[in-house]
N, C-alpha and C positions, 0 to 999 in steps of 0.2 A: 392542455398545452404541455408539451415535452419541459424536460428539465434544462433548460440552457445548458448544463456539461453533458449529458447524455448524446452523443454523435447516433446519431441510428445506424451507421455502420459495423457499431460493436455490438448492437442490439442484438440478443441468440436466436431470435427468428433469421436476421444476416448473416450468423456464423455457423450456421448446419443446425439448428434445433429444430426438427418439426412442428414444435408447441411450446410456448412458453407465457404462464401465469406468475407476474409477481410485480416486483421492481426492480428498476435499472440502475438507479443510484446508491443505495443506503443510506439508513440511518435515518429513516424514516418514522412517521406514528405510528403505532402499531393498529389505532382506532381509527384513524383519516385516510393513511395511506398518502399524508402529504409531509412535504420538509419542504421551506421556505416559503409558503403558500400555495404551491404546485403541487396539483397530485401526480403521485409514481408510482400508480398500480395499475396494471394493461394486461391485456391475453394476445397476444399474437401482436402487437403494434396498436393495437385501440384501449384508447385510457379509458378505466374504468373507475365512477363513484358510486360506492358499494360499500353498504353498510356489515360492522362485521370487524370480529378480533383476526387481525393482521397471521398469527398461528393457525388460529384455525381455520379461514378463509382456505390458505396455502397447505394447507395439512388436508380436508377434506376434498380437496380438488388433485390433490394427486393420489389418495385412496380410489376417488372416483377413474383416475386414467388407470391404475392397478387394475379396475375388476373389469375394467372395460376389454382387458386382453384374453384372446383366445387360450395364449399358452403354446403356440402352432410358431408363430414367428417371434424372434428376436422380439426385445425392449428393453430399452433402456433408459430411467429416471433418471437426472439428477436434480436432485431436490437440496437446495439449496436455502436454509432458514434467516431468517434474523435474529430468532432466539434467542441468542449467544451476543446479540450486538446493542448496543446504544440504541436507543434511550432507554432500553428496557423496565418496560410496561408491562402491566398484567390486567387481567379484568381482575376487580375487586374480591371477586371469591379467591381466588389464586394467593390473593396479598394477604386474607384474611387466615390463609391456609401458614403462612410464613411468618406472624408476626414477632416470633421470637428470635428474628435476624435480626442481630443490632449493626453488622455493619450498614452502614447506609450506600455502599459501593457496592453492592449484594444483596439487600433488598429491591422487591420489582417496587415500582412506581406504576400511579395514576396518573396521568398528567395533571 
């Protein structure tokens, strides 16, 4: 089920994207791919639940649209992270990796 705010009109398969894997809303889990109990992770308009860290799902699937090109014609990515955003989450090797970040606005989270 779509996100009640999400219009599919804004959707980037409706705004000129030929492909698009991610989420439509933000601020999502990084591990569910849900926010309010809804999941927001889709490939072209079809929701998908799919296990799998939120970075790397979306980081290995546009490496794979990368190798997938001849080189012959145009392309163009835009790859767009959550990384940088709320709730920011890590898998536990990651956090293990930072633990002497005392701010707590700056360390990742587990949920």
């Amino acid at each position: 089920m779509a996100p009640c705010h999400a219009d599919r009109k804004y959707w980037p398969q409706n705004r000129g994207f030929d492909y698009f894997y991610g989420n439509v809303v933000g601020e999502v889990d990084y591990f569910t791919r849900e926010r309010g109990g809804l999941i927001d992770w889709q490939r072209n308009g079809t929701f998908l639940k799919e296990t799998g860290y939120y970075i790397e799902l979306i980081g290995n699937d546009a490496v794979k649209l990368i190798d997938q090109q001849d080189g012959k014609t145009p392309f163009f990515l835009y790859f767009a992270s959550l990384a940088s955003h709320a709730p920011f989450q890590a898998p536990q090797a990651a956090i293990d990796q930072y633990k002497s970040v005392a701010d707590p606005l700056r360390a990742p989270i587990r949920r």
